[in-house]
C-alpha positions in Angstrom: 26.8 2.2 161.8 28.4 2.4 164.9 31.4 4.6 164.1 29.2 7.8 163.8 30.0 10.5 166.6 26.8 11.3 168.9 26.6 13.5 171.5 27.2 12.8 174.9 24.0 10.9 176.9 22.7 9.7 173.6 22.8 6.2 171.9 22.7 5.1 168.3 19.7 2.6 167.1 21.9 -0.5 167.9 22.9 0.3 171.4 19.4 1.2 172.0 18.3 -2.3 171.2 21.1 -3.8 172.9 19.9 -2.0 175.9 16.4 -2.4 175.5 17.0 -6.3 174.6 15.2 -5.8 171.6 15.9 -5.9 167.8 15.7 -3.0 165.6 12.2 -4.1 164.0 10.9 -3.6 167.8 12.9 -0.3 168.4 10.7 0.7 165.0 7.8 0.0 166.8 8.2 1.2 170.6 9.2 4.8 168.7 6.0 4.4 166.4 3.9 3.3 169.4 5.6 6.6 171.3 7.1 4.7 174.0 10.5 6.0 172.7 11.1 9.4 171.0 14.2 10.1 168.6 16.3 13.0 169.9 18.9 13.6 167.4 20.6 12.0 164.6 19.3 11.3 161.2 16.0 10.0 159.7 18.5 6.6 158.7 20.4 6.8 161.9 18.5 8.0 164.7 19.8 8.5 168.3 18.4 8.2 171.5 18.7 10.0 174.8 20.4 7.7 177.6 18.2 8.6 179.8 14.7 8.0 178.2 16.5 4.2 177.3 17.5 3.7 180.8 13.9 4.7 182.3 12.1 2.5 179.4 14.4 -0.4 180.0 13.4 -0.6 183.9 9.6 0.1 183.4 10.4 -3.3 181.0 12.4 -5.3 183.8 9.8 -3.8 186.2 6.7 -5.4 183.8 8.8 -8.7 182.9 9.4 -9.1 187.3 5.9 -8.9 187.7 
């Protein structure tokens, strides 16, 4: 649901993935592996701080280059 109004820095679950290059089955399991940690939202539509996405996204590209 992408219409829902977050606070600045954060991302919804789809934007995440987008991000992340990911689907949301493997969002579901970098937060349940603690990789990623929600920061707001609700239990059905979580959000995620910009800034933890961005670092986790270039330890990724960083692992993928290698």
């Amino acid at each position: 649901m992408e219409s829902q109004m977050i606070r600045p820095g954060h991302l919804t679950a789809h934007q995440t993935a987008r991000v992340l290059g990911v689907e949301l089955t493997g969002l579901r399991t970098l937060v349940h592996r603690g990789q990623l940690t929600r920061s707001g939202g609700t239990e059905r539509q979580p959000w995620y701080a910009a800034k933890d996405v961005a670092v986790l996204a270039a330890k990724r590209a960083a692992r993928a280059a290698a």
